[in-house]
VEXKOLTOR-411314 format. One record per residue (C-alpha): x, y, z; residue number from 1; chain. Coordinates in Angstrom, 2 decimals. Layout:
<rs>
r u->X | v->Y | w->Z | nr->NUM | kette->A
...
</rs>
This chain:
<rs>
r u->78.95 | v->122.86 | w->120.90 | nr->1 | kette->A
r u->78.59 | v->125.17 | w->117.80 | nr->2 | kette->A
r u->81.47 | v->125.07 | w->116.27 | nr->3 | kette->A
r u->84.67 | v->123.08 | w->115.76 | nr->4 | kette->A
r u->88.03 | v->124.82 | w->115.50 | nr->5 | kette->A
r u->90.85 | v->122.96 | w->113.18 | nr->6 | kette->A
r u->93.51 | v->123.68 | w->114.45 | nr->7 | kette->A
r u->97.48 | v->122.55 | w->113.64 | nr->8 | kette->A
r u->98.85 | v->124.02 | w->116.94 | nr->9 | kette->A
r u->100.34 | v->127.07 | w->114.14 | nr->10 | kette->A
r u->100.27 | v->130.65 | w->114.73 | nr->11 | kette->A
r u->96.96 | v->131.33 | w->113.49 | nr->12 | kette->A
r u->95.33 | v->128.47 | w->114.85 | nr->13 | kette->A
r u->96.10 | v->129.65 | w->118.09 | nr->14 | kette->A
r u->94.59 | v->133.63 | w->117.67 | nr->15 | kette->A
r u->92.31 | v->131.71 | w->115.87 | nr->16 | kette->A
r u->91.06 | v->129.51 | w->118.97 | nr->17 | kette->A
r u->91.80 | v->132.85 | w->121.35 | nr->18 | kette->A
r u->89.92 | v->134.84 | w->119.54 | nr->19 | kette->A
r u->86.84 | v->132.42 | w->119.95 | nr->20 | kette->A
r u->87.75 | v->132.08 | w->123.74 | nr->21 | kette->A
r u->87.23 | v->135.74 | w->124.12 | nr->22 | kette->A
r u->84.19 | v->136.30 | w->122.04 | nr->23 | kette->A
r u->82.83 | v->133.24 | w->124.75 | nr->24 | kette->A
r u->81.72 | v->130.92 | w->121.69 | nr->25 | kette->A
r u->80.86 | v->127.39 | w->122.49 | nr->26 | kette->A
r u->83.46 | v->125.58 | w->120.51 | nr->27 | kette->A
r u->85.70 | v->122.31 | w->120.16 | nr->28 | kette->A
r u->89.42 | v->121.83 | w->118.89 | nr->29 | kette->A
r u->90.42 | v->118.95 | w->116.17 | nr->30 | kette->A
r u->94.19 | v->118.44 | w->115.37 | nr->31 | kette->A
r u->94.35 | v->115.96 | w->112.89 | nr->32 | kette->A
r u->97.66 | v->113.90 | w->113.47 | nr->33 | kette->A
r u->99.23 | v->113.11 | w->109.68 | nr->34 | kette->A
r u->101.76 | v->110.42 | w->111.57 | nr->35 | kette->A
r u->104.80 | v->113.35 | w->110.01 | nr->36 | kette->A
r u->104.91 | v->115.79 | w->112.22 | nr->37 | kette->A
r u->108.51 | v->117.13 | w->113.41 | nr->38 | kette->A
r u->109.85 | v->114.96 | w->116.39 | nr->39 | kette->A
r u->109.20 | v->118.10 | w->118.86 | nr->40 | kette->A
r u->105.68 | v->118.96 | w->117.31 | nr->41 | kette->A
r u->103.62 | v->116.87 | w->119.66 | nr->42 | kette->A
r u->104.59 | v->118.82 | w->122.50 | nr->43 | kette->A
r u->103.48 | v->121.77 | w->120.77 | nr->44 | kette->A
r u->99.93 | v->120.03 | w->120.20 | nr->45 | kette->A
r u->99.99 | v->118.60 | w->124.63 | nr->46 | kette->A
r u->99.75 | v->122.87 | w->124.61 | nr->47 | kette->A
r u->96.70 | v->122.98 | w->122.55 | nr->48 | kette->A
r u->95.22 | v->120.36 | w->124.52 | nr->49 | kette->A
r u->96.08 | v->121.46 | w->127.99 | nr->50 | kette->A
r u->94.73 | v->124.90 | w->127.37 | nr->51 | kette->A
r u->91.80 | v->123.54 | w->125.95 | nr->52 | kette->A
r u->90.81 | v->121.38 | w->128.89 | nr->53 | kette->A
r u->91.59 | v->124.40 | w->131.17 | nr->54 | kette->A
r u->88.78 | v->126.27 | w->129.90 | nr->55 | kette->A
r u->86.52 | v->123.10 | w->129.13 | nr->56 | kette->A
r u->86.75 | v->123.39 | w->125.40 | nr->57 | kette->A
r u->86.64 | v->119.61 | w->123.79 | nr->58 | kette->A
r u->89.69 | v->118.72 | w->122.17 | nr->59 | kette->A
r u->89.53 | v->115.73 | w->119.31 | nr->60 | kette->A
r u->92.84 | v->114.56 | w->117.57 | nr->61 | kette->A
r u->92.11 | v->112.51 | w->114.54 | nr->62 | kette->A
r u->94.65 | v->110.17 | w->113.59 | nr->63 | kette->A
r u->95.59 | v->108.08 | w->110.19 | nr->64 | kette->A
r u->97.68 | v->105.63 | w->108.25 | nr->65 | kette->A
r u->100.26 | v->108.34 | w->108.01 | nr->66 | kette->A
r u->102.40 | v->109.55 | w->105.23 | nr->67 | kette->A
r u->104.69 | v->106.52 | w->104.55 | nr->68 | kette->A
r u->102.24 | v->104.07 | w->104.79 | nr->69 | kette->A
r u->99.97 | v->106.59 | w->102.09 | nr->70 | kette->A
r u->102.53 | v->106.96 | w->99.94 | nr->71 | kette->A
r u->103.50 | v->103.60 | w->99.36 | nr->72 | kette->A
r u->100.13 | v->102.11 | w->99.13 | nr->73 | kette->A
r u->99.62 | v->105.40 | w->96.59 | nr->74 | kette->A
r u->102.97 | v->104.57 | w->94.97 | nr->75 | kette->A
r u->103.50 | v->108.00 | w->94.60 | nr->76 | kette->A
r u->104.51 | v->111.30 | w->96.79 | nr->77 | kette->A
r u->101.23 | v->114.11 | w->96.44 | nr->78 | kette->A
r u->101.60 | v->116.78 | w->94.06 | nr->79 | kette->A
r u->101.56 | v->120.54 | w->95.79 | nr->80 | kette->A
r u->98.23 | v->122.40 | w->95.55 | nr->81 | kette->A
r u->97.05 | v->120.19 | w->92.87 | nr->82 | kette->A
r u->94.40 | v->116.87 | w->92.36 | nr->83 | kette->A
r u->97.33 | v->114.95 | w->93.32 | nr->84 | kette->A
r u->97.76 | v->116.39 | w->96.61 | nr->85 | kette->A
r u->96.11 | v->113.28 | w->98.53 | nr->86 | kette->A
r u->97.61 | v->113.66 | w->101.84 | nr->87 | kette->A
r u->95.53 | v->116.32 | w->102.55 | nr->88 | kette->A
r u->92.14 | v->114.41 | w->101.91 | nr->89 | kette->A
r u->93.19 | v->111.45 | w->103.00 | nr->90 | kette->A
r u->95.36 | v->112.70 | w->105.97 | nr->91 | kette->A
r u->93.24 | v->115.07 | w->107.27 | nr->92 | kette->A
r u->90.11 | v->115.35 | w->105.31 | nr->93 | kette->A
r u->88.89 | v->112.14 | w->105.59 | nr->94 | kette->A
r u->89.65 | v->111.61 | w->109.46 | nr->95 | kette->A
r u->87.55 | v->114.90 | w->110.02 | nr->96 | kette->A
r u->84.93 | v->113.78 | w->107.82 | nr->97 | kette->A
r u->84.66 | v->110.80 | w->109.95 | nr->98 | kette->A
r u->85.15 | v->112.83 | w->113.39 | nr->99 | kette->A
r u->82.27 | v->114.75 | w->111.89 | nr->100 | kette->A
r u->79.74 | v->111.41 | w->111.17 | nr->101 | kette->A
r u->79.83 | v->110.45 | w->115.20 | nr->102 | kette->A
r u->79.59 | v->113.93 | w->116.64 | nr->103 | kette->A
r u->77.63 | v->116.00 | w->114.25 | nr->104 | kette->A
r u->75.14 | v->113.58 | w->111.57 | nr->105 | kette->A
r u->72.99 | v->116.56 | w->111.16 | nr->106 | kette->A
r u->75.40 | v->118.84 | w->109.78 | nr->107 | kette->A
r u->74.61 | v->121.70 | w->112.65 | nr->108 | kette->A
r u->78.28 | v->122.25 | w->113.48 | nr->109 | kette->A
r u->79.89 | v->125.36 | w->111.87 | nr->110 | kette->A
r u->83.62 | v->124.75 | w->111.04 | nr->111 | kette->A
r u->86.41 | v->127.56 | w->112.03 | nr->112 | kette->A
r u->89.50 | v->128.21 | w->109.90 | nr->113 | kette->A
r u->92.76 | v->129.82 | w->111.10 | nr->114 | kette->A
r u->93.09 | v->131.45 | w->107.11 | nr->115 | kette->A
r u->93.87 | v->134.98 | w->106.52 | nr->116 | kette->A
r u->93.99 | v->136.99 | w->103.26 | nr->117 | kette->A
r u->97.19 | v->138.25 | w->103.97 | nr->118 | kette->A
r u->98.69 | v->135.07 | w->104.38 | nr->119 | kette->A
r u->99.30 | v->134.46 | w->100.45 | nr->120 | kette->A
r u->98.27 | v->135.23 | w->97.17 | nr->121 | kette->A
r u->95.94 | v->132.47 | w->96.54 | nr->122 | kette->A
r u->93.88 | v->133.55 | w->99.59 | nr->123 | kette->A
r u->93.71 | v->137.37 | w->99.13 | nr->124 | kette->A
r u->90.13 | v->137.16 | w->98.19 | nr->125 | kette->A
r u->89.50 | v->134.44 | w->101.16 | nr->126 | kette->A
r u->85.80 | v->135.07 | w->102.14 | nr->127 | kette->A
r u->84.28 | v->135.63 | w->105.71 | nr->128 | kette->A
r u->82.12 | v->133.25 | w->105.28 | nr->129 | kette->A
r u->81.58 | v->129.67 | w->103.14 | nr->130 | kette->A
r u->77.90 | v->128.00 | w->103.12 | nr->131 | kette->A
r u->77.62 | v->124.23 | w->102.63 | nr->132 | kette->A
r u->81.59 | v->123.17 | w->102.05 | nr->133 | kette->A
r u->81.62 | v->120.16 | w->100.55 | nr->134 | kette->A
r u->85.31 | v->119.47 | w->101.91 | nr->135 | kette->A
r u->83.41 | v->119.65 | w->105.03 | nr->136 | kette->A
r u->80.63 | v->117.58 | w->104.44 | nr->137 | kette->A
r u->78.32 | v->120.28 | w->103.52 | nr->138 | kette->A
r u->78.74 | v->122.23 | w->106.62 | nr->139 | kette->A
r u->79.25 | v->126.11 | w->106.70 | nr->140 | kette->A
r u->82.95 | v->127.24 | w->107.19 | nr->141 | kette->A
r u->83.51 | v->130.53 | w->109.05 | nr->142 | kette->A
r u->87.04 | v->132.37 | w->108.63 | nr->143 | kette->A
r u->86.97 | v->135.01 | w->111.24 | nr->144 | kette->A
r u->90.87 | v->135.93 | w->111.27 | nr->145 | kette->A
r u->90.21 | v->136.58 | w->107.31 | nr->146 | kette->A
r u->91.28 | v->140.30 | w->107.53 | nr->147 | kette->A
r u->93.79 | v->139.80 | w->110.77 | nr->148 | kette->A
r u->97.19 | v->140.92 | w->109.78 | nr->149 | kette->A
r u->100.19 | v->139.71 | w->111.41 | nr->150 | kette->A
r u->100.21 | v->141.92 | w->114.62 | nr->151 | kette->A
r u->97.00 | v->141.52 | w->115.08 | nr->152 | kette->A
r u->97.58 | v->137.83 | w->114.98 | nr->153 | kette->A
r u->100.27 | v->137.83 | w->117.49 | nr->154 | kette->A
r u->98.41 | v->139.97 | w->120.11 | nr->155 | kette->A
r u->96.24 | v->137.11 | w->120.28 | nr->156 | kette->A
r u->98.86 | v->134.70 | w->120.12 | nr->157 | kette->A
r u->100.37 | v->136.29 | w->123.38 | nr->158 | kette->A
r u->96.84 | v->136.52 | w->124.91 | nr->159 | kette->A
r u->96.35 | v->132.82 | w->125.03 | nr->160 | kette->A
r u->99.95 | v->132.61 | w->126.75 | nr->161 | kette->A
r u->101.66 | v->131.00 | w->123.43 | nr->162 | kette->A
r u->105.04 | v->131.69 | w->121.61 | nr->163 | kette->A
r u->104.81 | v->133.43 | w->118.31 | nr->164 | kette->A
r u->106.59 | v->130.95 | w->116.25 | nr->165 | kette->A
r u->109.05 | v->132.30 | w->113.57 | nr->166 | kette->A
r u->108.06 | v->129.05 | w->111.19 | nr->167 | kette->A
r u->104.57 | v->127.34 | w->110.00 | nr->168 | kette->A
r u->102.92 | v->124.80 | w->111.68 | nr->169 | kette->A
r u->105.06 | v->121.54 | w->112.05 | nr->170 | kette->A
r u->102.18 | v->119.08 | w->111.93 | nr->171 | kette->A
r u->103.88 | v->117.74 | w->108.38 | nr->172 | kette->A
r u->107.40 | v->118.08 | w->108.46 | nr->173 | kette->A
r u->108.29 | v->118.44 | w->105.54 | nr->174 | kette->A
r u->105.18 | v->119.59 | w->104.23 | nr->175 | kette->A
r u->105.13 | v->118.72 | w->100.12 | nr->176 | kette->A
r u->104.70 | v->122.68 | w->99.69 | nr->177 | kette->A
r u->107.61 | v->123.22 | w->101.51 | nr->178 | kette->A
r u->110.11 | v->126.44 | w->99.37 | nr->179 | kette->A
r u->113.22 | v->127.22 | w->99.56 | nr->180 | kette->A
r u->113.24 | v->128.60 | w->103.12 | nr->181 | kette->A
r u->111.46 | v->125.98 | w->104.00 | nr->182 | kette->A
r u->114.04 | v->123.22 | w->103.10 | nr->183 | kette->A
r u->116.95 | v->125.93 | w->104.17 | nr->184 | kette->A
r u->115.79 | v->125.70 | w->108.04 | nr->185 | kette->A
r u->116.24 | v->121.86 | w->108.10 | nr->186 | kette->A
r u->119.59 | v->120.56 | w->109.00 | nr->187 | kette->A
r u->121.64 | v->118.68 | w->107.00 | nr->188 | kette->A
r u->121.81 | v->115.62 | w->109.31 | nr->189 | kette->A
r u->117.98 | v->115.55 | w->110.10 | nr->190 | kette->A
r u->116.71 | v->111.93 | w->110.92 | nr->191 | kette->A
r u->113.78 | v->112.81 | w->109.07 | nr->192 | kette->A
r u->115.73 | v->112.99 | w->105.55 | nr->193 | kette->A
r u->117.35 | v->109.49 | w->106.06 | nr->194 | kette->A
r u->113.85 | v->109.03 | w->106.47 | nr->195 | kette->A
r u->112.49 | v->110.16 | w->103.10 | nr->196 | kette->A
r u->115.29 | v->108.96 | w->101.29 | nr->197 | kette->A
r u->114.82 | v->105.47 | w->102.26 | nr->198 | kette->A
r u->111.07 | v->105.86 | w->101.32 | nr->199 | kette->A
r u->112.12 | v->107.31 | w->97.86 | nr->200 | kette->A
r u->114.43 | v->104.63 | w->96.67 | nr->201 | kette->A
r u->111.98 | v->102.02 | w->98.06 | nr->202 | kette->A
r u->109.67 | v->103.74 | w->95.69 | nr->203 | kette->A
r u->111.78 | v->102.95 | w->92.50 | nr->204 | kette->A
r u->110.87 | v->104.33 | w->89.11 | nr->205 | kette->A
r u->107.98 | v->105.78 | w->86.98 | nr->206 | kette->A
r u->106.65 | v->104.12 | w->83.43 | nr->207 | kette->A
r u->108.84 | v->107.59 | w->82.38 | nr->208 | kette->A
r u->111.99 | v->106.28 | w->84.29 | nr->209 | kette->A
r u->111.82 | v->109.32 | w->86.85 | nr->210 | kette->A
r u->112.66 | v->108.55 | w->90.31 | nr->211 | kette->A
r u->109.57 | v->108.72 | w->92.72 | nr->212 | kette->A
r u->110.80 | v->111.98 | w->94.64 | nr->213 | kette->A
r u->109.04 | v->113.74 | w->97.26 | nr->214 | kette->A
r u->110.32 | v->116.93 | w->95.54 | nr->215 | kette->A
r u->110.13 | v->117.62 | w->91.91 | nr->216 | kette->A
r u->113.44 | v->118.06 | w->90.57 | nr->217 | kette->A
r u->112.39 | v->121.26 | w->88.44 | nr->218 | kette->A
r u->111.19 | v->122.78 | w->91.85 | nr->219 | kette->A
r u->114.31 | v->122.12 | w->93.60 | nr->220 | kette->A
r u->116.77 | v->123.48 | w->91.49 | nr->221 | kette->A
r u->117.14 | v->120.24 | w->89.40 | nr->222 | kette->A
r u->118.31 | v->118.47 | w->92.72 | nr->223 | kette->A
r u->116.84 | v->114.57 | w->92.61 | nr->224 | kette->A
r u->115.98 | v->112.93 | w->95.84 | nr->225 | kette->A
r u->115.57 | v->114.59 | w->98.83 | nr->226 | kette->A
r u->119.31 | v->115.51 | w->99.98 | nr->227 | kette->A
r u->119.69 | v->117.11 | w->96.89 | nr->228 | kette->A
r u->116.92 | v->119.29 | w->97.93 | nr->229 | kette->A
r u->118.14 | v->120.34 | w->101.19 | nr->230 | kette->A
r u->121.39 | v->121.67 | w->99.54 | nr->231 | kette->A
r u->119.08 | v->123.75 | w->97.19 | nr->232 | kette->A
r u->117.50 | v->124.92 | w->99.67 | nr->233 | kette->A
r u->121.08 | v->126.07 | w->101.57 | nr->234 | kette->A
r u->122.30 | v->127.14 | w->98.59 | nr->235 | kette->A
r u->122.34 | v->130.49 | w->97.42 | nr->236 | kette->A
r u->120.21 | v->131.91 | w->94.63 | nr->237 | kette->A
r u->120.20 | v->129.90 | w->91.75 | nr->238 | kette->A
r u->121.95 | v->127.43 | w->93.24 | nr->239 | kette->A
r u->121.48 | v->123.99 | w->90.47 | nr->240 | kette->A
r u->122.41 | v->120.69 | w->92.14 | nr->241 | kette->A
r u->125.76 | v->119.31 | w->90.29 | nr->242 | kette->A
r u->124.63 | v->115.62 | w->90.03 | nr->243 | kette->A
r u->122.26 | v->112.83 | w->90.25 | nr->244 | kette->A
r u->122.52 | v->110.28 | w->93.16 | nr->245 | kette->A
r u->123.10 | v->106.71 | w->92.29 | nr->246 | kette->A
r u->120.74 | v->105.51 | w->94.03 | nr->247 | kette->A
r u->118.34 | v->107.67 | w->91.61 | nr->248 | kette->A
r u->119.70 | v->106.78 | w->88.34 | nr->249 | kette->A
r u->117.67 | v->104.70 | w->86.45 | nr->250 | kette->A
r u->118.44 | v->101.09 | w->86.05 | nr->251 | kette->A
r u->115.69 | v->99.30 | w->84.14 | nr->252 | kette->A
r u->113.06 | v->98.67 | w->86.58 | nr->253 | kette->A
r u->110.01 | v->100.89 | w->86.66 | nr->254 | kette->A
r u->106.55 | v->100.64 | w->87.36 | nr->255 | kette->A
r u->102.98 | v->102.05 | w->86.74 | nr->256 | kette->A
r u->101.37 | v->104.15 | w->88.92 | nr->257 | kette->A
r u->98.21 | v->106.53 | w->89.21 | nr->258 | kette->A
r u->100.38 | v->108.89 | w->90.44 | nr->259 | kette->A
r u->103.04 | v->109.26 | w->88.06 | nr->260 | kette->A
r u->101.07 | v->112.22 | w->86.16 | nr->261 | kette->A
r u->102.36 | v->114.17 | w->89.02 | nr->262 | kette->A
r u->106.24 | v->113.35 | w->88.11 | nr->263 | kette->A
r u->105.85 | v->115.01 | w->84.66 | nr->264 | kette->A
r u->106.78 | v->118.52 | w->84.14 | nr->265 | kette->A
r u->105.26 | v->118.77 | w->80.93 | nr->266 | kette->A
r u->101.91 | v->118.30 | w->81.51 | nr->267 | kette->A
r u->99.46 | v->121.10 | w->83.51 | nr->268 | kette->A
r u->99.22 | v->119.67 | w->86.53 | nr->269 | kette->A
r u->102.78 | v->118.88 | w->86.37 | nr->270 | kette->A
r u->103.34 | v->122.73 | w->86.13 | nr->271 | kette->A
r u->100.92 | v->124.56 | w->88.13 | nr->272 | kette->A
r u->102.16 | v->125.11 | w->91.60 | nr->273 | kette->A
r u->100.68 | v->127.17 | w->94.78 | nr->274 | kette->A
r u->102.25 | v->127.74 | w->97.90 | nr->275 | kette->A
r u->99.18 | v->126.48 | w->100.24 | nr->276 | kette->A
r u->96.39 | v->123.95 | w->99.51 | nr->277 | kette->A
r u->93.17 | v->126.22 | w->100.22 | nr->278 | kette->A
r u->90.67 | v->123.44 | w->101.68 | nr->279 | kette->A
r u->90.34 | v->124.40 | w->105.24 | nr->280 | kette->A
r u->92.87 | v->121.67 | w->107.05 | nr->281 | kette->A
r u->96.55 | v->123.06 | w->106.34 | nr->282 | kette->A
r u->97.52 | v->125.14 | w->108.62 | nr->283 | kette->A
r u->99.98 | v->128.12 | w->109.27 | nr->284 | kette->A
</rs>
């Protein structure tokens, strides 16, 4: 084996692993299950798998605590694109990483990326090539879809006998970048925001008195908690949410956390905001 594919079962993950297929490159596939992927996403990944072992292409899945468990022992939910995004490193980073110490010590594996430039702005100047990542343990990173547009994409897609999904890759659902569209698509009565908002008021308060949302109020419309969210994200344009949640209104006990920098607006990291992380391991 030469290289190893991550892959999140997403659109370009699969023209990504094609694509390899048909240039007859001697390659593996890692998922990296984050423990919040949507309840249907796993079936999505069997796919991946079962079309990997047709062809006798290694597939890995790396597994980890998972985002509730993270977030608690964190006592914090990750900031987008930022420092403070941890569930990236320690969600799929780290269980690579360690995939990568058993099957590759020597560093001799070349890692494969799904990313394109068109996908966003903050990969428009995405290189071909990366020598010695150091999110990847030093190991080269090659991006071959990195100038793919979107039909190209999909011919691929329908090549390897897959669906062109109308939506990202599932694999964290919600992902913490997740926009307005994003939130829009979930329904109201998803078991997954009982979910969240159980974690949330578990969570309690900041040393600022702020809630411990998974979503920022100012990137939600003002909306605290994650219900309020989901109506931003159905609501039209501009939409503000109209009130705070009880359950979020701050009664006099907070706590100190590492992660509270992440809660505060005001300072830079607080503000900056991207739509992807650009490491290598979110997918599309």
């Amino acid at each position: 084996m030469e290289y190893l594919q991550a892959n999140s079962g997403g659109n370009d993950s699969i023209a990504n692993m094609q694509l390899m297929y048909e240039k007859g490159l001697d390659f593996g596939v890692v998922y990296n299950n984050t423990g919040w992927a949507r309840k249907d996403w796993p079936e999505r990944i069997k796919q991946v798998a079962d079309w990997c072992f047709a062809r006798g292409i290694t597939f890995f899945e790396t597994k980890s605590e998972g985002m509730e468990a993270l977030v608690k022992r964190k006592k914090g939910w990750p900031m987008p694109a930022s420092a403070m995004q941890f569930c990236t490193s320690e969600l799929k980073e780290k269980p690579t990483l360690e995939l990568l110490d058993r099957i590759d010590a020597n560093c001799e594996l070349t890692i494969v990326t799904g990313r394109r430039r068109e996908e966003s702005q903050n990969r428009r100047d995405l290189a071909q090539h990366q020598d010695e990542s150091p999110k990847h343990g030093g190991r080269d990173v090659w991006n071959p879809l990195y100038l793919h547009d979107e039909a190209m994409r999909d011919e691929l897609i329908k090549r390897a006998g897959f669906e062109v999904l109308p939506h990202s890759s599932m694999e964290c659902y919600p992902c913490v970048c997740a926009n307005k569209t994003d939130l829009g698509c979930m329904a109201k009565n998803d078991p997954r925001i009982d979910e969240i908002e159980k974690i949330e008021i578990e969570m309690g308060f900041t040393r600022n008195e702020k809630p411990r949302t998974m979503f920022r109020p100012y990137r939600v419309g003002g909306g605290v908690g994650v219900r309020m969210a989901i109506e931003w994200g159905h609501g039209k344009r501009g939409f503000k949410a109209p009130f705070v949640p009880e359950a979020y209104i701050f009664k006099g006990d907070a706590t100190e956390s590492d992660s509270d920098i992440a809660y505060d607006e005001n300072t830079k990291e607080g503000r900056e905001f991207a739509r992807q992380c650009d490491g290598g391991y979110c997918g599309s």
